[in-house]
C-alpha positions in Angstrom: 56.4 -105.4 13.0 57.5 -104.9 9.3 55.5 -106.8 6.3 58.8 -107.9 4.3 59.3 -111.0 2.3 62.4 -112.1 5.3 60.9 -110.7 8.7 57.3 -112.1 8.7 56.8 -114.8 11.5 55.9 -118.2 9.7 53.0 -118.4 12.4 51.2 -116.5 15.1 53.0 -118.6 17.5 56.4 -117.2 16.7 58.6 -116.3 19.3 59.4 -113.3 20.1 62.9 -112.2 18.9 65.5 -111.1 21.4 64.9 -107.3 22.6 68.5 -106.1 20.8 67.0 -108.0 17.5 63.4 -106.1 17.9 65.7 -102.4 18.4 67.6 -102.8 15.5 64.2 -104.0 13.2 62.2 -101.1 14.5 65.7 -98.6 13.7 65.3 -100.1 10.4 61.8 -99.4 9.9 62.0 -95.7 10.8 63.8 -94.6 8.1 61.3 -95.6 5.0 58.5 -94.7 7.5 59.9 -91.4 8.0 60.7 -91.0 4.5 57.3 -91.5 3.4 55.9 -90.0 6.2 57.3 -86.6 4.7 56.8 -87.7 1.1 53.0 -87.9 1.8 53.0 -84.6 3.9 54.2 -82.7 1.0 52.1 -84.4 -1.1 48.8 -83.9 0.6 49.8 -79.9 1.8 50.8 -79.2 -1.9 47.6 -80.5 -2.8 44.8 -79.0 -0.5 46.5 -75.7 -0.3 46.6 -75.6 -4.3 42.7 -77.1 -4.5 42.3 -73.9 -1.8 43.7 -71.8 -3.7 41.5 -72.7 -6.7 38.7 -71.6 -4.4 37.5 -75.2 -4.4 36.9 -75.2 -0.7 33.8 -74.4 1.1 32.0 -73.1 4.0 31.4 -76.6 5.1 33.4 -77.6 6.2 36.6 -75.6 6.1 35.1 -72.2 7.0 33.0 -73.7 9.8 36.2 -74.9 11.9 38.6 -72.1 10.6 35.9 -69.9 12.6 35.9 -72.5 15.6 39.9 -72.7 15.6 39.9 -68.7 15.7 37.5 -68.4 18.3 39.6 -71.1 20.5 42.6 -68.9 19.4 41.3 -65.8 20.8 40.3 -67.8 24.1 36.8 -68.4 23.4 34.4 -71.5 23.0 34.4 -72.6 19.4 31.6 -71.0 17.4 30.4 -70.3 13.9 28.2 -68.2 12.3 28.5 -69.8 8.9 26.9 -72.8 10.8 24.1 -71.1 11.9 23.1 -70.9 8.4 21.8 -74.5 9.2 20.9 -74.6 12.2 17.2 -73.7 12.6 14.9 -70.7 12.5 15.9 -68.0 15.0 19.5 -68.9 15.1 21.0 -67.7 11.6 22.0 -64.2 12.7 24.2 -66.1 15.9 27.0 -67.6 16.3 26.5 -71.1 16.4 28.5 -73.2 19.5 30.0 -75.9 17.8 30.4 -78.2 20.7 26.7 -78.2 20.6 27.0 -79.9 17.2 29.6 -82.3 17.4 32.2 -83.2 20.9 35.8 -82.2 19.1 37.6 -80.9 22.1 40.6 -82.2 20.8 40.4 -79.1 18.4 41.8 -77.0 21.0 45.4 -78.2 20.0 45.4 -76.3 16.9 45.3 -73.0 19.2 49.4 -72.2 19.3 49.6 -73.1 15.9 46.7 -71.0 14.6 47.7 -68.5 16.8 51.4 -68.4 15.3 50.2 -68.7 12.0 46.5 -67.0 11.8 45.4 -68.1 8.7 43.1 -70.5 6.8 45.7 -72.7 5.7 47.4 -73.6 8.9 44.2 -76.0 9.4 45.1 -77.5 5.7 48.4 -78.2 6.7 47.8 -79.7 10.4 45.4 -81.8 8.8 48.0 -82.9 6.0 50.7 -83.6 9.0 48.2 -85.4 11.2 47.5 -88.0 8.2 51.1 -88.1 7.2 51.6 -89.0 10.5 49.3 -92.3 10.4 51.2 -93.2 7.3 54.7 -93.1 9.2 53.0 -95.5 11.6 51.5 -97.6 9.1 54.5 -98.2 6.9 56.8 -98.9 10.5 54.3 -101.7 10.8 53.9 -102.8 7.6 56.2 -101.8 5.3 56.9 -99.3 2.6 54.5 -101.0 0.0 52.0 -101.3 2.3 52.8 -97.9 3.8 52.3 -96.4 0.0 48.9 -98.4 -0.3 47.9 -96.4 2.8 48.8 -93.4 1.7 47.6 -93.1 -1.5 43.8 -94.9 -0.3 40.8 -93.5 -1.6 39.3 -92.7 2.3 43.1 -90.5 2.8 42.2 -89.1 -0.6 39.0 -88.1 -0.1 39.6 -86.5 3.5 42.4 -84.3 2.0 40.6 -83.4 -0.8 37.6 -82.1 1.2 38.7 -79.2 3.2 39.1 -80.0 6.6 37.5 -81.9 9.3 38.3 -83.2 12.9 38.4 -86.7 11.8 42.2 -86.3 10.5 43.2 -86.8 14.4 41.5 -90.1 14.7 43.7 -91.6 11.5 47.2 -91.1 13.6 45.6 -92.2 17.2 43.9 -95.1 15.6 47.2 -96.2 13.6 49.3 -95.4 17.2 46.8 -98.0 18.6 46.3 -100.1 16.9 50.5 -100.5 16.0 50.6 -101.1 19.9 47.9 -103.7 20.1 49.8 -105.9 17.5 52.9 -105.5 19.4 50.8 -106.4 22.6 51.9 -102.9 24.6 48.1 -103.1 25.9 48.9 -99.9 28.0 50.1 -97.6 25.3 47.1 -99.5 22.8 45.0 -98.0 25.3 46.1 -95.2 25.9 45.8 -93.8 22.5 42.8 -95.1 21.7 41.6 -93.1 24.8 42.2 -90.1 23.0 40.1 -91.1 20.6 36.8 -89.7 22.7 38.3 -86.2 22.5 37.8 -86.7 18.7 34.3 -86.8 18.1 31.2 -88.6 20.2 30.7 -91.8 18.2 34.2 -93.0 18.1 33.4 -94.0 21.6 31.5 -97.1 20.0 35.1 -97.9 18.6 36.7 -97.5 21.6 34.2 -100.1 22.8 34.9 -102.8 20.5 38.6 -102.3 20.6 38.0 -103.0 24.5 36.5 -106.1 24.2 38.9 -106.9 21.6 41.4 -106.6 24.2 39.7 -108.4 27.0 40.0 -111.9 24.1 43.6 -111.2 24.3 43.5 -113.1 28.1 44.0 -111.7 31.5 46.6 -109.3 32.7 47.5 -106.4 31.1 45.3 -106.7 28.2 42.6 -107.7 30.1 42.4 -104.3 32.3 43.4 -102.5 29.4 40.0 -104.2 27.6 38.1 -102.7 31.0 39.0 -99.7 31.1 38.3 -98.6 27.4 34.9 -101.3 27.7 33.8 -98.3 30.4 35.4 -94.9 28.9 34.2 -95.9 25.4 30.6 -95.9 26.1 30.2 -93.5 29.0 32.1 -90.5 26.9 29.9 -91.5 24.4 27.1 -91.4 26.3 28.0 -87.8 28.7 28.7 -86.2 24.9 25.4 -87.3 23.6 23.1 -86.9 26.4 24.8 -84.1 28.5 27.3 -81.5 27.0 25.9 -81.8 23.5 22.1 -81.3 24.2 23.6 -78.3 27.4 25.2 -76.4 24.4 23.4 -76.6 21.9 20.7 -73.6 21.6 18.0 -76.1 20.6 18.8 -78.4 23.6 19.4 -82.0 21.6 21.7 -84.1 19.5 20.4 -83.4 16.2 21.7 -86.8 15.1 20.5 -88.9 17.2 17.9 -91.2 15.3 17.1 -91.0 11.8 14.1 -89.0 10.7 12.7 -91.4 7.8 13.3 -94.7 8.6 12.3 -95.7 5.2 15.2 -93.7 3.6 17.4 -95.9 6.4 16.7 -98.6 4.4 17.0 -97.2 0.6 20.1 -97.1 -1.2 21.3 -100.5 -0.8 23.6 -100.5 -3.7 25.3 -97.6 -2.9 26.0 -98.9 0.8 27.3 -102.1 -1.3 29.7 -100.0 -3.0 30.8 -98.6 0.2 31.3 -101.8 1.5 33.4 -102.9 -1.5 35.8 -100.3 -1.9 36.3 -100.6 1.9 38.0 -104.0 1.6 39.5 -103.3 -2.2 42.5 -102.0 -1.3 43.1 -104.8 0.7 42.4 -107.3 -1.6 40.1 -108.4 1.0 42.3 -109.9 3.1 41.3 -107.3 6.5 38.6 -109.6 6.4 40.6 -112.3 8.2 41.6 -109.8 10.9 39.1 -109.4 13.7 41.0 -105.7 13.8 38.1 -105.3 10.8 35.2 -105.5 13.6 36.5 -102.2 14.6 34.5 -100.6 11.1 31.4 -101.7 12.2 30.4 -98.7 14.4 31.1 -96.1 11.0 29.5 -98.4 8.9 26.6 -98.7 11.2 25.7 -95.2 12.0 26.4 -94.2 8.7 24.0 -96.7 7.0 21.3 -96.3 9.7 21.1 -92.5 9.2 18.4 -90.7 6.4 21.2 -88.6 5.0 22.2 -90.1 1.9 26.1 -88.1 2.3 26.9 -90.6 5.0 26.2 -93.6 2.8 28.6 -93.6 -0.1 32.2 -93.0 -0.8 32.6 -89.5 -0.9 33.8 -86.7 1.3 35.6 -87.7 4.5 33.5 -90.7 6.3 35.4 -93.0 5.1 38.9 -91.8 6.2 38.9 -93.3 9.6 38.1 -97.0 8.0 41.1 -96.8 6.1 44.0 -97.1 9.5 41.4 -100.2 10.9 41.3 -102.0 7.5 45.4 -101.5 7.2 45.9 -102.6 10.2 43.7 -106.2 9.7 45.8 -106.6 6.8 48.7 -106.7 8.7 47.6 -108.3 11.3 45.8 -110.9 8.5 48.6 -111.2 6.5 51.2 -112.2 9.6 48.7 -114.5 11.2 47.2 -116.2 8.4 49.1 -119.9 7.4 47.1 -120.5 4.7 48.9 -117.3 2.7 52.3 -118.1 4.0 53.8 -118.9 0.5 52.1 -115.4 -0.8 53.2 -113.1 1.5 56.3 -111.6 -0.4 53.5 -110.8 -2.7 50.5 -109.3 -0.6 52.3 -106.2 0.0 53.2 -105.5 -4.1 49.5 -106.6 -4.9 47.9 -104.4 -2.7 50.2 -101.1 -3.8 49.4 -101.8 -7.1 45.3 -101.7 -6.3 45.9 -98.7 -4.5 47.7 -97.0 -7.3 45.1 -97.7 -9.6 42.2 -97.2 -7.3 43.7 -93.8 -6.6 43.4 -92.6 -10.2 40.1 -92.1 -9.9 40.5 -89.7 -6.8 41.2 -86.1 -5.6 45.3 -86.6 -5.8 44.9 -87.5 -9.2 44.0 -84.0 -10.5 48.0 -82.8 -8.8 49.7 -84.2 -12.3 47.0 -82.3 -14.2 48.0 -79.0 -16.1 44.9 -77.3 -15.4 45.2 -78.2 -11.9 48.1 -75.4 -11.6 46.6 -72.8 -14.1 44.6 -69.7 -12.5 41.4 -69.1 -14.6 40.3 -65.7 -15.3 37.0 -66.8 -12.7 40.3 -67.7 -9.9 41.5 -64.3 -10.6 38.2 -62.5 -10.5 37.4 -64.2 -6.8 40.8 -63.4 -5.3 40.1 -59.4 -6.8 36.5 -59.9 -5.1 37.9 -61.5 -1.5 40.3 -58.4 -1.5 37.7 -56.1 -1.7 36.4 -57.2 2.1 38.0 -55.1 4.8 39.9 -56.5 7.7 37.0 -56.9 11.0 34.2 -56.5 8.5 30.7 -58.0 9.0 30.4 -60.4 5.2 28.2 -62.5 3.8 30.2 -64.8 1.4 29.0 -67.5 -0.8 30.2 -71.2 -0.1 33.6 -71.1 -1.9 34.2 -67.7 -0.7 34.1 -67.8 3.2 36.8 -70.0 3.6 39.1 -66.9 2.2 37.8 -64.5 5.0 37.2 -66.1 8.2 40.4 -65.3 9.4 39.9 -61.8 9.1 36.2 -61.0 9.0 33.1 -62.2 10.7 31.5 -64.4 8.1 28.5 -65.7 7.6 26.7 -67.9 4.9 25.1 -66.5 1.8 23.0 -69.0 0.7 19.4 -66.9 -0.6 17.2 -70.2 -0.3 18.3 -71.1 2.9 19.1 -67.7 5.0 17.6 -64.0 5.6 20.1 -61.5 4.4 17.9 -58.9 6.2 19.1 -61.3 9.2 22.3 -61.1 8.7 24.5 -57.9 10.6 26.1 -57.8 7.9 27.5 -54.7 5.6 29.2 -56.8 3.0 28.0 -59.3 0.7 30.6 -61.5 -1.8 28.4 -64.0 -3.9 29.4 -66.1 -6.9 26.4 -66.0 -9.3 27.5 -69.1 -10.8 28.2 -71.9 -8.6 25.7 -73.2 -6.3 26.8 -74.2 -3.3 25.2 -75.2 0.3 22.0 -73.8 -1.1 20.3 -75.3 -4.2 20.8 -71.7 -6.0 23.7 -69.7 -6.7 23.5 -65.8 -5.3 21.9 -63.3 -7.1 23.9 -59.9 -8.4 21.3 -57.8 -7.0 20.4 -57.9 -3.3 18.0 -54.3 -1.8 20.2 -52.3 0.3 23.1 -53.0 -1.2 25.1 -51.7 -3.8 27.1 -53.5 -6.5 30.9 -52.3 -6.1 32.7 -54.9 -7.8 31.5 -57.6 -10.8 33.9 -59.8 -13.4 33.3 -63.6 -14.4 30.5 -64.2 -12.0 31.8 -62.5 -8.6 29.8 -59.7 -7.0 30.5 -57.3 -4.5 27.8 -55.5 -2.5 28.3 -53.1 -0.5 25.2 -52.0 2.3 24.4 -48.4 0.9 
């Protein structure tokens, strides 16, 4: 189902065109799907392996899952030490389980390709494929313009400008669903949204509501199909939360299960506004005529119910999975709706131009920049300060450093305010003097026991004596 000005249905009632007429549409649609598919690939891998490079990643998140990925590669359960800088007195001198944090089985895939290709970077560009991949579904379903608005929103944006996270395999399984459920294969629309509870535990409450989405569409298929995710949504949900979470985490609970200052739950209203807004901008509103847009409300409602003001606004990757549910009540919105019949040619234009222009203002942006490209003599100094740290050595790096040594070190967070070096079993220490980063103070030059063995532009090397 293609948003053009001469294949929309004039109503919802349309029939269905003959099966050799649907083959040779969808054969038509792969091709600009594809082609933008790999156009935003490149674009997103160019960019977060540059902004790496720039040694504007961090600890969290990137060096958290490269160590998770690597422990899964060498046929272990996921853990981190760089986690354990946060996780509690007692704990900062482990390695932290990380499917005691967050359920992200679904991780595990990256195994061959980390283990072909050990480095950092490989979980840069699987992330950049699995979100190119939701924008070769998007634009098969709605079109090249609408396809570009997709890939260029400021949710896709933010998520590939901010290292990695396990979100990026929601945005291709959502799409994948979600492209089925308006093409009424209730079967595969369930099936892939399935997968979705391998992803992380409260996409299960999305799972829900696309159930009972389903079980509206009438009995049958879609009706079963409605059951069967109605049951798996909130009882994976519910087995992550309340059973393998609390067994492997050291501490025994779901840290984020409630919020901790229920007053702050309520604070920030403007910002959540914001949120709000920009979630239905590039749409020009129009998701809002979908009932695909109900699908937003378990993100949106966890994320303005908690205390922790990072979850509330637009920034950093929350808002990624929102953007494949709000394209896809566009579409769905824009070849249902009557009323916008005589606008439709135009929908698709209008909302690629938004995008464009909301875009500006976001991480691709700074690609077309000169200084983007240009190594500063403080990108210089950290890569001489990085290659100072032998191969299997014990380090404690600061937050934009650790990302550049967990494939080869065991790493664990410097962050003075926040951790015990004398903790730490560690013989190295790497510390930017100048940039704060997890902690509220950047590391100091001078740390007992150690001795300085390397110092330009505000990198240290310590060296245990």
């Amino acid at each position: 189902m293609t948003i053009t000005t001469s294949t929309l249905p004039d109503t919802p009632t349309a029939a269905a065109p003959p099966a050799r007429s649907r083959l040779r549409r969808r054969v038509r649609a792969v091709r600009p799907a594809a082609t933008l598919g790999l156009a935003s690939f490149a674009l997103y891998a160019l960019y977060a392996l540059r902004h790496h490079a720039r040694f504007d990643t961090g600890a969290y998140d990137l060096g958290i899952f490269g160590q998770g990925v690597r422990a899964y590669a060498d046929l272990h359960p996921p853990t981190s030490q760089i986690r354990a800088a946060t996780a509690g007195p007692g704990l900062q001198d482990v390695a932290f389980p990380l499917l005691g944090d967050h359920f992200h089985p679904i991780l595990a895939i990256l195994t061959p390709l980390y283990g072909l290709f050990p480095h950092i970077e490989t979980l840069l560009i699987a992330q950049a494929a699995l979100a190119a991949w939701s924008v070769y579904v998007v634009t098969r379903s709605g079109g090249p313009l609408i396809g570009t608005a997709y890939a260029l929103s400021w949710g896709i944006q933010n998520l590939i400008g901010f290292d990695f996270h396990e979100v990026a395999f929601a945005l291709p399984l959502l799409a994948l669903a979600l492209a089925a459920y308006l093409e009424r294969r209730w079967t595969a629309c369930a099936a892939w949204a399935s997968a979705l509870l391998l992803v992380k535990e409260d996409l299960g409450a999305t799972v829900l509501v696309l159930g009972l989405l389903l079980l509206c569409r009438g009995p049958g298929t879609a009706r079963r199909a409605g059951l069967t995710l109605c049951v798996l949504g909130p009882a994976a949900a519910a087995l992550a939360v309340l059973v393998v979470i609390p067994h492997v985490n050291p501490g025994g609970g779901y840290v984020y299960l409630g919020s901790q200052n229920p007053a702050g739950t309520l604070a920030a209203g403007g910002t959540k506004a914001l949120t709000l807004l920009m979630t239905l901008l590039p749409t020009l509103f129009l998701a809002a005529r979908s009932p695909l847009l109900l699908l937003a409300l378990p993100t949106l409602a966890w994320r303005f119910l908690s205390d922790n003001p990072s979850y509330w606004g637009i920034y950093f990757h929350y808002s990624a999975v929102l953007m494949p549910i709000v394209f896809f009540a566009l579409i769905d919105a824009v070849c249902r709706g009557k009323a916008a019949s005589r606008f439709r040619g135009r929908i698709p234009l209008a909302v690629a131009l938004t995008a464009a222009a909301i875009g500006a203002f976001f991480p691709l942006a700074r690609i077309v920049t000169p200084g983007f490209w240009s190594d500063t003599p403080r990108i210089t100094a950290a890569r001489q300060a990085v290659s100072l740290i032998p191969n299997g050595a014990p380090v404690a790096a600061s937050h934009n450093l650790a990302p550049h040594l967990t494939n080869r070190a065991s790493v664990f967070l410097f962050a003075p305010d926040i951790t015990d070096i004398r903790r730490q079993p560690v013989d190295w220490i790497v510390s930017d003097t100048e940039r704060t980063g997890i902690g509220t103070q950047p590391g100091p030059s001078e740390v007992s026991g150690f001795r300085q063995v390397f110092a330009a532009h505000g990198y240290v090397v310590l060296r245990r004596k």
